[in-house]
PAZAPA-4460 file (N, C-alpha, C; in steps of 0.05 Angstrom, whole numbers, plus 32768, in hexadecimal, padded with zeros to 4 digits):
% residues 259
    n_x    n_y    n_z   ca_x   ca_y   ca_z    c_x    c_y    c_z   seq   type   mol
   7E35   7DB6   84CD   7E34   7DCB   84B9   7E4F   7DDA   84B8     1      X     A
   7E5F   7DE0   84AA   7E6E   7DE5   8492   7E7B   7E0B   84A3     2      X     A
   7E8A   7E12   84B8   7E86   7E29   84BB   7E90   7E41   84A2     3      X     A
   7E7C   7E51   84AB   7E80   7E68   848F   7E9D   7E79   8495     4      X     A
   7EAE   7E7F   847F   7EC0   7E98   8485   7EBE   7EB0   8478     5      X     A
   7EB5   7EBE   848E   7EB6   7EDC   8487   7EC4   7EEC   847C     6      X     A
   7EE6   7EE7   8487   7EF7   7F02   847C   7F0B   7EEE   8462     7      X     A
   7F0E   7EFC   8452   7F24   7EE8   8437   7F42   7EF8   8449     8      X     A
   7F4B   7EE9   8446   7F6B   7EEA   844E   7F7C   7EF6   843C     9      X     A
   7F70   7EF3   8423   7F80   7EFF   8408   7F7D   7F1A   83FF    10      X     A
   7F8B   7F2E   83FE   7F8B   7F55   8401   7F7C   7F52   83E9    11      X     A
   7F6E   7F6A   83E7   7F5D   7F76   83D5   7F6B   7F78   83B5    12      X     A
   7F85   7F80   83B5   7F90   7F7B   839D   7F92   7F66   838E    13      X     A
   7F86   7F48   8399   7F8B   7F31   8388   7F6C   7F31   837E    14      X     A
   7F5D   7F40   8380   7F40   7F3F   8374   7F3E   7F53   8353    15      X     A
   7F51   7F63   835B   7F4B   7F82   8341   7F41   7F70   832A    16      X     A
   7F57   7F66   8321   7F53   7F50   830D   7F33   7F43   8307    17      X     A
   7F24   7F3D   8322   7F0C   7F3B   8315   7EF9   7F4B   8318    18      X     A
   7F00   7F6A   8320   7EEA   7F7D   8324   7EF4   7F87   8304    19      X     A
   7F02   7F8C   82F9   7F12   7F95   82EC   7EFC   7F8D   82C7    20      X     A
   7EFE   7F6F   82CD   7EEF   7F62   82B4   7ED1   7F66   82B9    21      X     A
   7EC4   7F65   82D7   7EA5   7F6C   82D3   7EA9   7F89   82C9    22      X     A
   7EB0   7F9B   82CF   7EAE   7FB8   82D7   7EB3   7FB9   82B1    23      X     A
   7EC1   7FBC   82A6   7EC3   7FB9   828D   7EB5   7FAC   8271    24      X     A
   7EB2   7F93   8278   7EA4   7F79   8266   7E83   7F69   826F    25      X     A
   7E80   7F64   8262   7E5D   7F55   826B   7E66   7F37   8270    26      X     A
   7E59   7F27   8279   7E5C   7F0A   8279   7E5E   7F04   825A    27      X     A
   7E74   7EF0   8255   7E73   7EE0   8241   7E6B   7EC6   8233    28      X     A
   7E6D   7EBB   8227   7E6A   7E9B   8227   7E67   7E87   823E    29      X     A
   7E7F   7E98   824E   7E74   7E83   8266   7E59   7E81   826F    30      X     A
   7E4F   7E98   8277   7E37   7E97   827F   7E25   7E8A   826B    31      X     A
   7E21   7E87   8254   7E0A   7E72   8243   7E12   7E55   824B    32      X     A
   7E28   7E55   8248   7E30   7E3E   8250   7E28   7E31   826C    33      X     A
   7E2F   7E3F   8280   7E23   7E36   8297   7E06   7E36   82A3    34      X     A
   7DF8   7E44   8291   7DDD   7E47   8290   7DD1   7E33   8286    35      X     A
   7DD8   7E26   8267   7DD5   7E14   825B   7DE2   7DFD   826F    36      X     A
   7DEE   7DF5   827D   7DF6   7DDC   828C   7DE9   7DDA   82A4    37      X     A
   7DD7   7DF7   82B2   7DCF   7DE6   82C7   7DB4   7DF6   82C8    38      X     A
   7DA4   7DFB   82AF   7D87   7DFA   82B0   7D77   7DE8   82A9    39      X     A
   7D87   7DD1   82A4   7D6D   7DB7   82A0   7D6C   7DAE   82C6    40      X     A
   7D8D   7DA7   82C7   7D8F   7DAA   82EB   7D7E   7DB2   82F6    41      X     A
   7D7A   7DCD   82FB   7D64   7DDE   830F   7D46   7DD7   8306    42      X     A
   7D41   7DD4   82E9   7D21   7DD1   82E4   7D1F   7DB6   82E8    43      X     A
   7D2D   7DAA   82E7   7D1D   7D88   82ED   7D21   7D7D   8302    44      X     A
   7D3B   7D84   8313   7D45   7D7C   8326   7D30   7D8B   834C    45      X     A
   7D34   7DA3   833A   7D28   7DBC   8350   7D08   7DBD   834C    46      X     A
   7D03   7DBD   8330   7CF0   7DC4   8324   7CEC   7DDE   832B    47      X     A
   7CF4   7DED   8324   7D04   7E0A   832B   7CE0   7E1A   831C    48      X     A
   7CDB   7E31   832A   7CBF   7E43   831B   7CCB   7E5B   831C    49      X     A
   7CC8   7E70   830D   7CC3   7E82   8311   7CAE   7E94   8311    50      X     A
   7CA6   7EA8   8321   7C8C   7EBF   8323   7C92   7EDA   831B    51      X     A
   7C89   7EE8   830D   7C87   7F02   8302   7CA0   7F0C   82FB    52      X     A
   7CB1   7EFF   82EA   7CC6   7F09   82E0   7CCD   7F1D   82CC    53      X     A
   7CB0   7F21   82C6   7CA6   7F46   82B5   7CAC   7F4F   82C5    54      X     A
   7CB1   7F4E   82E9   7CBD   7F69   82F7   7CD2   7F76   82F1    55      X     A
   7CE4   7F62   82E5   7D02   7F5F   82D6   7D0F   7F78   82C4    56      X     A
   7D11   7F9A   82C3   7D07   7FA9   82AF   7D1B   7FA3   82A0    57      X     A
   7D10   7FA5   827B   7D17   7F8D   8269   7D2C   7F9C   8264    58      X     A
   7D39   7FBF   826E   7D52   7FC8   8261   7D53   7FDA   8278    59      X     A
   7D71   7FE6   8279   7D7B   7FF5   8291   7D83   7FF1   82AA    60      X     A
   7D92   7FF7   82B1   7D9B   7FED   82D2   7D86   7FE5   82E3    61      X     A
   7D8B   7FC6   82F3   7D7E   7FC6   82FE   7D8C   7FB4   8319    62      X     A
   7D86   7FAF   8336   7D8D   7F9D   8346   7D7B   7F8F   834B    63      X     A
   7D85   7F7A   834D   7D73   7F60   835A   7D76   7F5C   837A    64      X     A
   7D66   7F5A   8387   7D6A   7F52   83A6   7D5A   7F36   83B1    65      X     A
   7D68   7F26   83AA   7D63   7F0E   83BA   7D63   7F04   83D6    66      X     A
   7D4B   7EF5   83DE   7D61   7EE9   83F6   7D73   7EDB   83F6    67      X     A
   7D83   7ECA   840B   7D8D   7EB5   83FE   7D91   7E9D   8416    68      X     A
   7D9A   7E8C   8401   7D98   7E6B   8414   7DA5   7E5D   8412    69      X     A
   7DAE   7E61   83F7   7DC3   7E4A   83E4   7DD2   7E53   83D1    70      X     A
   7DE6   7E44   83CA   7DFE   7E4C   83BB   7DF0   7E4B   839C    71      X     A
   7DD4   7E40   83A0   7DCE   7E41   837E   7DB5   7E58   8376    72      X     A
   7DBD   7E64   839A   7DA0   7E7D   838D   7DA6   7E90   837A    73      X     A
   7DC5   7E93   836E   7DD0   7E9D   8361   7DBA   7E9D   8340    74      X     A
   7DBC   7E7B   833C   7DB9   7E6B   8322   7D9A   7E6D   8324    75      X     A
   7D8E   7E71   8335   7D6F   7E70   8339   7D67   7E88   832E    76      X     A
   7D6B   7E96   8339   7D6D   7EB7   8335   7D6B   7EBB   830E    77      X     A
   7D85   7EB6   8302   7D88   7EB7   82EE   7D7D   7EAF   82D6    78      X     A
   7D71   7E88   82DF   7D6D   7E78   82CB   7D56   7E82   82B4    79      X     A
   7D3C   7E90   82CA   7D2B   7E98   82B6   7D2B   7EAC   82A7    80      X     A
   7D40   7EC6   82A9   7D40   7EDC   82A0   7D54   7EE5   827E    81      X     A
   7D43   7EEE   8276   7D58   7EED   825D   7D6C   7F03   8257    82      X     A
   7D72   7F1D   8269   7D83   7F2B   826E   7D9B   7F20   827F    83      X     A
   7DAE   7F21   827F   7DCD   7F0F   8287   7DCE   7F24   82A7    84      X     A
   7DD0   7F16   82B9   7DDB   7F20   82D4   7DF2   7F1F   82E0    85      X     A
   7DFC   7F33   82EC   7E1A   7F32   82F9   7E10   7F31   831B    86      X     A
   7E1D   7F1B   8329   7E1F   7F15   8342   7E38   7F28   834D    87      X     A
   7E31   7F33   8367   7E41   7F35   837E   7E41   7F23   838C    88      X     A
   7E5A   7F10   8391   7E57   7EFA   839E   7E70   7EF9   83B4    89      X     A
   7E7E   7EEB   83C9   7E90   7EEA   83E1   7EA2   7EE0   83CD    90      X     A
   7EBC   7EF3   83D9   7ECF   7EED   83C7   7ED8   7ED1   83D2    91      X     A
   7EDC   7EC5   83E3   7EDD   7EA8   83EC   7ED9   7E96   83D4    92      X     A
   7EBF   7E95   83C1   7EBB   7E8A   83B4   7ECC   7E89   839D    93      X     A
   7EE5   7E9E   839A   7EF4   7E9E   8386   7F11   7E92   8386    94      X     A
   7F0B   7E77   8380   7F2C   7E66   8382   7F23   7E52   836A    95      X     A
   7F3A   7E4B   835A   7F42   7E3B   834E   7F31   7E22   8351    96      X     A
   7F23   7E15   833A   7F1B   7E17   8321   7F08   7E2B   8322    97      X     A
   7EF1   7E2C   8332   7EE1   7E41   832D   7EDB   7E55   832D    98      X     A
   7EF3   7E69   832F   7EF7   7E81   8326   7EF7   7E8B   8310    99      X     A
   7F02   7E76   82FA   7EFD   7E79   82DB   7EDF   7E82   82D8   100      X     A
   7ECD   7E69   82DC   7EB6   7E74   82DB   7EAA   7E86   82E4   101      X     A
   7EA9   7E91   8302   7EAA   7EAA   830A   7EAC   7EC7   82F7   102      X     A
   7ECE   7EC2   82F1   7ED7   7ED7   82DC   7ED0   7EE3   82C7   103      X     A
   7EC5   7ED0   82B9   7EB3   7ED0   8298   7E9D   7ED1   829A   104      X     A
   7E8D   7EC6   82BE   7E75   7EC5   82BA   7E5C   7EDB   82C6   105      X     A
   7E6D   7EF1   82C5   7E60   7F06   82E0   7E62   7F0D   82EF   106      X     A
   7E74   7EFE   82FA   7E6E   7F01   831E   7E8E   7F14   832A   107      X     A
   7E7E   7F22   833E   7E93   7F2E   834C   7E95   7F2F   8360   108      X     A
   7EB2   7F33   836E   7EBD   7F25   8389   7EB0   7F45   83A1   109      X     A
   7EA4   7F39   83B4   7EAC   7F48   83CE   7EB4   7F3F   83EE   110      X     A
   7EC7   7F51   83EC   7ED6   7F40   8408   7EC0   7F47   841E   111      X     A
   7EB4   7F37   8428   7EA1   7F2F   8446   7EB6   7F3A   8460   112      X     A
   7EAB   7F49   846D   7EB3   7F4C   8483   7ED1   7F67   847A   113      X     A
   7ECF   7F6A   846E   7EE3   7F86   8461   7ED1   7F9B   8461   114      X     A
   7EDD   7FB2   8458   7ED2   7FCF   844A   7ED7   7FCC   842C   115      X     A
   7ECD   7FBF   841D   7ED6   7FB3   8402   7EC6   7FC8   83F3   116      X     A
   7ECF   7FDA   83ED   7EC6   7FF5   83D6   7EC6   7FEA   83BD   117      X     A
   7ED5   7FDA   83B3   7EDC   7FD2   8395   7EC1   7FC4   8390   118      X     A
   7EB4   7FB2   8399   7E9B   7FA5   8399   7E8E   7FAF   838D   119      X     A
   7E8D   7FCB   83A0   7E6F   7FE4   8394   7E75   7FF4   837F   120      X     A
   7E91   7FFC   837B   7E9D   8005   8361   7E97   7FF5   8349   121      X     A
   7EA0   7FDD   834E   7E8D   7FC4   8339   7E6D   7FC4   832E   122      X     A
   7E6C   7FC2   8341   7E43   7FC6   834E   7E3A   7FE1   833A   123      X     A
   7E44   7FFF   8341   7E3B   800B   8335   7E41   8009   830E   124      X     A
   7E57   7FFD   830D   7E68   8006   82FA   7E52   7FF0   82E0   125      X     A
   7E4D   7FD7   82EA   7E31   7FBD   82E1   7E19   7FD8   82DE   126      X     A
   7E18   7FE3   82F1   7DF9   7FEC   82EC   7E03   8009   82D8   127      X     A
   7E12   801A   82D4   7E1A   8036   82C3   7E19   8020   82A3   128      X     A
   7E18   800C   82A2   7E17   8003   8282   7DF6   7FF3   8281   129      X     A
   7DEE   8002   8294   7DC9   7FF5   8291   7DD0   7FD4   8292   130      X     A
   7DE0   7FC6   82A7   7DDA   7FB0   82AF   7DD2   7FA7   82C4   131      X     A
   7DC9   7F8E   82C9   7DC5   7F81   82D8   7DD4   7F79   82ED   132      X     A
   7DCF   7F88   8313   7DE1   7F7B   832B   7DCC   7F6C   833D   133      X     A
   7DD5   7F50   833D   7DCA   7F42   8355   7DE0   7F43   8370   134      X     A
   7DC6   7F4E   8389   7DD8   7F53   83A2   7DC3   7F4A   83B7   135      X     A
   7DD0   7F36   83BD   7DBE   7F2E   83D8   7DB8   7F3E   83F1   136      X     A
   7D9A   7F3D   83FA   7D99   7F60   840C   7DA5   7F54   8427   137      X     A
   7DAA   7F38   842F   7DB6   7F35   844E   7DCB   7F34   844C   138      X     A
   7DDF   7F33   8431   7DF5   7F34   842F   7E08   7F11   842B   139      X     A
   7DFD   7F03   843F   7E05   7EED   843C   7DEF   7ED3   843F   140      X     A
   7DF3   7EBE   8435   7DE2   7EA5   843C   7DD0   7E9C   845C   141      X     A
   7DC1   7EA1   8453   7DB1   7E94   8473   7DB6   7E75   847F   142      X     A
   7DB7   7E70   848F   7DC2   7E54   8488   7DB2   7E46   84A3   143      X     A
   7D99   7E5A   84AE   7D82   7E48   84BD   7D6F   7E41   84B3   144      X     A
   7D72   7E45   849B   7D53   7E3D   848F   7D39   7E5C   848C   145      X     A
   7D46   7E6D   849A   7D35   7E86   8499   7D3C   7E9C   8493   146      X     A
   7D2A   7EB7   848A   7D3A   7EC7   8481   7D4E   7EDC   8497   147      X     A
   7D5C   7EE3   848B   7D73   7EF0   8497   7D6C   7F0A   84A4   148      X     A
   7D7B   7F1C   84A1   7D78   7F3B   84A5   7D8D   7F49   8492   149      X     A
   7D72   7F5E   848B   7D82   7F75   8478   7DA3   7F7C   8481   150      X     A
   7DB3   7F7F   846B   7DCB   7F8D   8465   7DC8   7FA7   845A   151      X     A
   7DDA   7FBE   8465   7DDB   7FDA   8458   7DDD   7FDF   8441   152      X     A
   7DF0   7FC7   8439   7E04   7FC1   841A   7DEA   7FCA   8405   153      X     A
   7DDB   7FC0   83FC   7DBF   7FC0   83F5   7DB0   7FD9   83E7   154      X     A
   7DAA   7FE3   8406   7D9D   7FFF   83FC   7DB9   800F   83FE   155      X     A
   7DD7   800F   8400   7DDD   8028   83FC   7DE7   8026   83D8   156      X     A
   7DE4   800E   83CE   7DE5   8003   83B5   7DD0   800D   83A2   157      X     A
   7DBA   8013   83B1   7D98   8018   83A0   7DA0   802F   83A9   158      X     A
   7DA7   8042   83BD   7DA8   8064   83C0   7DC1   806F   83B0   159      X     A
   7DD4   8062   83AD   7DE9   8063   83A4   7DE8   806F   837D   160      X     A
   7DD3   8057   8378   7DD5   8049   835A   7DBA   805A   8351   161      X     A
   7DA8   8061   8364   7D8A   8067   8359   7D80   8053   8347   162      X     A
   7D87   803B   8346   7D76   8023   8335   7D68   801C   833F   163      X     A
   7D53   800C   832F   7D3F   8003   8342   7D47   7FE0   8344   164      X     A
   7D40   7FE1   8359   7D43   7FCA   836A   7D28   7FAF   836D   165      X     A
   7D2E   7F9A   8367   7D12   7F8D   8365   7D1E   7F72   8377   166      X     A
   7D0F   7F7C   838D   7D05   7F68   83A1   7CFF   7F45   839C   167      X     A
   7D13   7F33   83A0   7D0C   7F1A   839B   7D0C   7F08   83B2   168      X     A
   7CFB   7EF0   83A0   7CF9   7EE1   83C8   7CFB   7EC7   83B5   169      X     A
   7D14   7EBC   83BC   7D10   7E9A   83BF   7D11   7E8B   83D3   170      X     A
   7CFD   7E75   83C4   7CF0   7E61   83DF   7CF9   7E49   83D1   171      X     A
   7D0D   7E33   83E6   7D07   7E19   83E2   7D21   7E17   83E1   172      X     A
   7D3B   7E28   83E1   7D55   7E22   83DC   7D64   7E21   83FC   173      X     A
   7D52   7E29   840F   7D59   7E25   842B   7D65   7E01   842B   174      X     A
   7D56   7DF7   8421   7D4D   7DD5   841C   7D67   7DCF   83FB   175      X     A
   7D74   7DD3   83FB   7D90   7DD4   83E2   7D99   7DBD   83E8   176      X     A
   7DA5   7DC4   83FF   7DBB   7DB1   8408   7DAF   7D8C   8409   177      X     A
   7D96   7D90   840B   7D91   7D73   840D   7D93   7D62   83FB   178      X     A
   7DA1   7D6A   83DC   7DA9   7D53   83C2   7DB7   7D48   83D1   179      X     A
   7DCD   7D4B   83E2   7DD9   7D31   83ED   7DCD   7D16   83FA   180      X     A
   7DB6   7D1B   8403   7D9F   7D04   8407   7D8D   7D00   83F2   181      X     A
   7D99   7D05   83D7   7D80   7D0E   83BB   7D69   7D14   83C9   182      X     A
   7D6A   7D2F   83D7   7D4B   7D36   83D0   7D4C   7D5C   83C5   183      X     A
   7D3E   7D5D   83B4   7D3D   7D6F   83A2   7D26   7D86   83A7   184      X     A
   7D29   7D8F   83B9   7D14   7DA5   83C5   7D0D   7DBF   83AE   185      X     A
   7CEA   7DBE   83A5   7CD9   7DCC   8397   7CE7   7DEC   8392   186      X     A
   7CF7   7DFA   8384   7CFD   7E1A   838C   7CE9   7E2C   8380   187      X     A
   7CE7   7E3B   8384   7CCF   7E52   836D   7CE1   7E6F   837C   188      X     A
   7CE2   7E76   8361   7CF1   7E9C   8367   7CDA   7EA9   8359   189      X     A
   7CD6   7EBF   836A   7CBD   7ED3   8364   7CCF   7EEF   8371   190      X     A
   7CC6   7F03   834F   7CD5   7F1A   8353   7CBF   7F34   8358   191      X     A
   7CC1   7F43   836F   7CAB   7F4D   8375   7CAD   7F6B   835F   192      X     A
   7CA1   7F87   8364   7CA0   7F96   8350   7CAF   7FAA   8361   193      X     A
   7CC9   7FBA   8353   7CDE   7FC3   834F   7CDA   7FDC   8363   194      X     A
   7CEB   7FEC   8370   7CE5   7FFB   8382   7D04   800C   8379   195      X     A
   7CF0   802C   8378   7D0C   8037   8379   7D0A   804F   838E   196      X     A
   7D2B   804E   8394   7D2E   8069   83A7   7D37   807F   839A   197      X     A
   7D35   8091   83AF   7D3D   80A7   839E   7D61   80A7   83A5   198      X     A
   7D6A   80AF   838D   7D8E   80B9   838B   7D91   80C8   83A7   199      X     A
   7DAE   80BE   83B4   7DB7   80C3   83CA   7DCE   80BD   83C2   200      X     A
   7DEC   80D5   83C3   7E02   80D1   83BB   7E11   80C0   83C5   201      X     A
   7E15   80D3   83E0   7E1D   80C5   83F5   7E14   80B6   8409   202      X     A
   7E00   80A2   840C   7DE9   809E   8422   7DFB   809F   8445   203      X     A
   7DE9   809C   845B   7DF3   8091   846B   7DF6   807E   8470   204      X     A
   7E04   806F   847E   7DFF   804D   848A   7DE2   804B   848E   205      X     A
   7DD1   8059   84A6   7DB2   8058   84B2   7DA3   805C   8498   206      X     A
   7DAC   8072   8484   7D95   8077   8466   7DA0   8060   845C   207      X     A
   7DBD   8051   845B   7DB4   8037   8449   7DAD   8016   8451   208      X     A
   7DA7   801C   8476   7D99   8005   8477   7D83   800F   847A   209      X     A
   7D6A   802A   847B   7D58   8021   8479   7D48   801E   845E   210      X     A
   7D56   801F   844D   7D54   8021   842E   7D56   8001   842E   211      X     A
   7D67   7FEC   8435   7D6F   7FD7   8434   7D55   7FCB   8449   212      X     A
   7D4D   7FD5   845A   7D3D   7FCB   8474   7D20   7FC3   845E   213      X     A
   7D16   7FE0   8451   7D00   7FE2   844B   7CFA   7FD2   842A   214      X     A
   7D14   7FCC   841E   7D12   7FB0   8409   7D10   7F9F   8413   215      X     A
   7D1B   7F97   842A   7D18   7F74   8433   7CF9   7F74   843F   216      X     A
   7CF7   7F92   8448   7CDA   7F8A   844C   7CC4   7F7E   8431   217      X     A
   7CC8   7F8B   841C   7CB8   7F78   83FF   7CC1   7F5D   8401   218      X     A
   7CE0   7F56   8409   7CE9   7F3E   83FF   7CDC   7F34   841B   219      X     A
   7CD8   7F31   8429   7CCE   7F20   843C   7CB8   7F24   8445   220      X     A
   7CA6   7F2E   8434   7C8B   7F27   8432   7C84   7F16   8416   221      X     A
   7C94   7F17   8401   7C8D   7F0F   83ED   7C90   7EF3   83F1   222      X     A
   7CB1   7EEC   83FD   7CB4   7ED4   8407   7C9D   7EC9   8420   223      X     A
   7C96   7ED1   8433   7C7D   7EC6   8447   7C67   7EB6   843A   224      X     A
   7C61   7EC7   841E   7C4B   7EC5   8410   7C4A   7EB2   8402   225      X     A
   7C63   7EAC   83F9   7C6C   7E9A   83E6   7C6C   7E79   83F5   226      X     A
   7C76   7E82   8408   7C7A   7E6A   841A   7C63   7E5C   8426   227      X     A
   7C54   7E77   842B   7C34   7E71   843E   7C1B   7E63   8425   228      X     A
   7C1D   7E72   8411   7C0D   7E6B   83FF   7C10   7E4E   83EE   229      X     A
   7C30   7E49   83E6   7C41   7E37   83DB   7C3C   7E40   83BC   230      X     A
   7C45   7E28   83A6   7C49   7E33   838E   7C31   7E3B   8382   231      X     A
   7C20   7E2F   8380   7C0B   7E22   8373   7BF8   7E44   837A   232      X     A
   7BF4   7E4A   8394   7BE3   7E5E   8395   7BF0   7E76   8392   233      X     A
   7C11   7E74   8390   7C1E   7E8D   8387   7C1B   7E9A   836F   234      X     A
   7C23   7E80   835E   7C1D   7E82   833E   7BFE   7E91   8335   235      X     A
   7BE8   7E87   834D   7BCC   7E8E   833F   7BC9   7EA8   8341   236      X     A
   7BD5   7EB3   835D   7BCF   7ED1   8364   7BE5   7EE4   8355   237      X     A
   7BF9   7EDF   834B   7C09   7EE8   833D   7C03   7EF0   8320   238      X     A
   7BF4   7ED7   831A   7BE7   7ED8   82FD   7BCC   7EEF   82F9   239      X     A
   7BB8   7EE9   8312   7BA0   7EF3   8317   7BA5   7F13   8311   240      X     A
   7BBF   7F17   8326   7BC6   7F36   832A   7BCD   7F41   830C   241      X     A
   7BDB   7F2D   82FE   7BE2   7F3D   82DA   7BCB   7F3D   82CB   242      X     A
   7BB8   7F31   82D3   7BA5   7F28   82C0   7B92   7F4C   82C2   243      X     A
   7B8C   7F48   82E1   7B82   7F63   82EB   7B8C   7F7F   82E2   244      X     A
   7BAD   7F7C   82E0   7BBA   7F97   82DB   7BB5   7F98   82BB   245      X     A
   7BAB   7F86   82AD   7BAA   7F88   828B   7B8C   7F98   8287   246      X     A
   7B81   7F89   829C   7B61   7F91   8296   7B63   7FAC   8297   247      X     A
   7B68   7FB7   82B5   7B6A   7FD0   82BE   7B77   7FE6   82A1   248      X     A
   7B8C   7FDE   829B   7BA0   7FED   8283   7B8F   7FEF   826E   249      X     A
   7B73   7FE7   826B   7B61   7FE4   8258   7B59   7FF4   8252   250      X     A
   7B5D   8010   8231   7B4A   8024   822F   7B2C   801C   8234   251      X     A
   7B24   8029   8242   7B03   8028   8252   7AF8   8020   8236   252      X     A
   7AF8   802E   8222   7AEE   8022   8206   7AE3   8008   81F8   253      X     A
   7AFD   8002   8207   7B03   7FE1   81FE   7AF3   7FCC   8214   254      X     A
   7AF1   7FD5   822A   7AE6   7FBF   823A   7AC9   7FBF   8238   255      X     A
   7ABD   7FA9   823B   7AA7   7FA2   8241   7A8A   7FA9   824A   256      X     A
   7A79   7FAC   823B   7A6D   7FC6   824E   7A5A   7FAC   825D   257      X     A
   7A50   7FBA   8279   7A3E   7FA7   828B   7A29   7FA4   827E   258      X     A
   7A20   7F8F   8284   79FE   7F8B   827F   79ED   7F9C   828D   259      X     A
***
């Protein structure tokens, strides 16, 4: 296995340039473009599902918190949703050719293993125009197969921003890496229902990991569940649960009277 590098070697000033175009501009063309090239990929290949993506709120700032496993939980995340997302992603990932796409397509650099402020300046600056930030809550890729542990980054991002934050769990991208033996492991992303904190200017480190502690707690129950139950019985209880919240929403009027 492939060791990971933490710190980028390259000063913070060779990034402005692409905090500069998120902080400013929305994704462009690139992003349909790359959406369009690798969503037949994920649905036939992955056979990719998604669960409750009404958690999604359809306007206003919001963060996404994923776990993560793979370099494509990025594209998982995204494919089903019809609001455009901006990634915080390791600036590592930004070198020639694929930085272009990077550039145009959302994503913004943070240096791992730094005090990288520009990130969250980004971060907030996506969510003050009612957009969309995806930020992984362990910060980086798991790479045993299991879930990680909370990062501060996270909740001082949700105390920071006062957005609400919606808890996601994907399952099946632990298992990514195995197209090199073509095998194409089942994914399903299920987005749990949105949790907000209350505004904190300045948080602490301890107030923003346990703000960060107590999301991964949704995300890693939702994921258990997901995993324990598999797709098939996720989908039913997911559905069961909307079906119930419609009934319930029902002027008493309208429903049924007993026999």
């Amino acid at each position: 296995m492939k060791a990971q590098v933490y710190k980028d070697p390259r000063p913070a000033e060779h990034f402005d340039r692409f905090h500069e175009r998120q902080r400013t501009k929305r994704p462009n063309w690139m992003y349909e473009f790359v959406r369009l090239l690798l969503t037949p990929y994920l649905l036939i290949f992955y056979r990719a599902r998604c669960i409750d993506s009404h958690n999604i709120p359809a306007e206003g700032p919001v963060i996404i918190a994923p776990n993560h496993f793979s370099f494509l939980d990025h594209f998982f995340v995204a494919v089903y949703l019809r609001r455009k997302v901006q990634f915080m992603a390791k600036s590592q990932l930004f070198k020639w050719p694929m930085q272009v796409v990077y550039h145009n397509g959302g994503v913004f650099p943070v240096r791992r293993g730094h005090h990288d402020e520009e990130a969250f300046k980004t971060a907030h600056a996506v969510l003050a125009r009612g957009d969309i930030v995806v930020m992984y809550a362990e910060a980086g890729r798991s790479r045993t197969g299991e879930l990680g542990k909370p990062r501060h980054g996270i909740g001082r991002l949700a105390l920071e921003s006062g957005a609400p934050v919606v808890p996601t769990a994907i399952a099946g991208t632990e298992r990514a890496r195995n197209w090199k033996r073509l095998q194409f492991p089942k994914v399903t992303i299920q987005f749990g229902e949105p949790l907000k904190f209350e505004r904190v200017e300045e948080p602490t480190k301890e107030e923003a990991q346990a703000a960060s502690e107590a999301l991964f707690a949704r995300i890693r129950d939702l994921h258990t569940r997901l995993v324990g139950e598999g797709r098939k019985d996720a989908v039913r209880r997911a559905r069961d649960a909307r079906r119930a919240a419609r009934e319930h929403a029902e002027p008493a009027g309208r429903r049924p009277v007993d026999a």
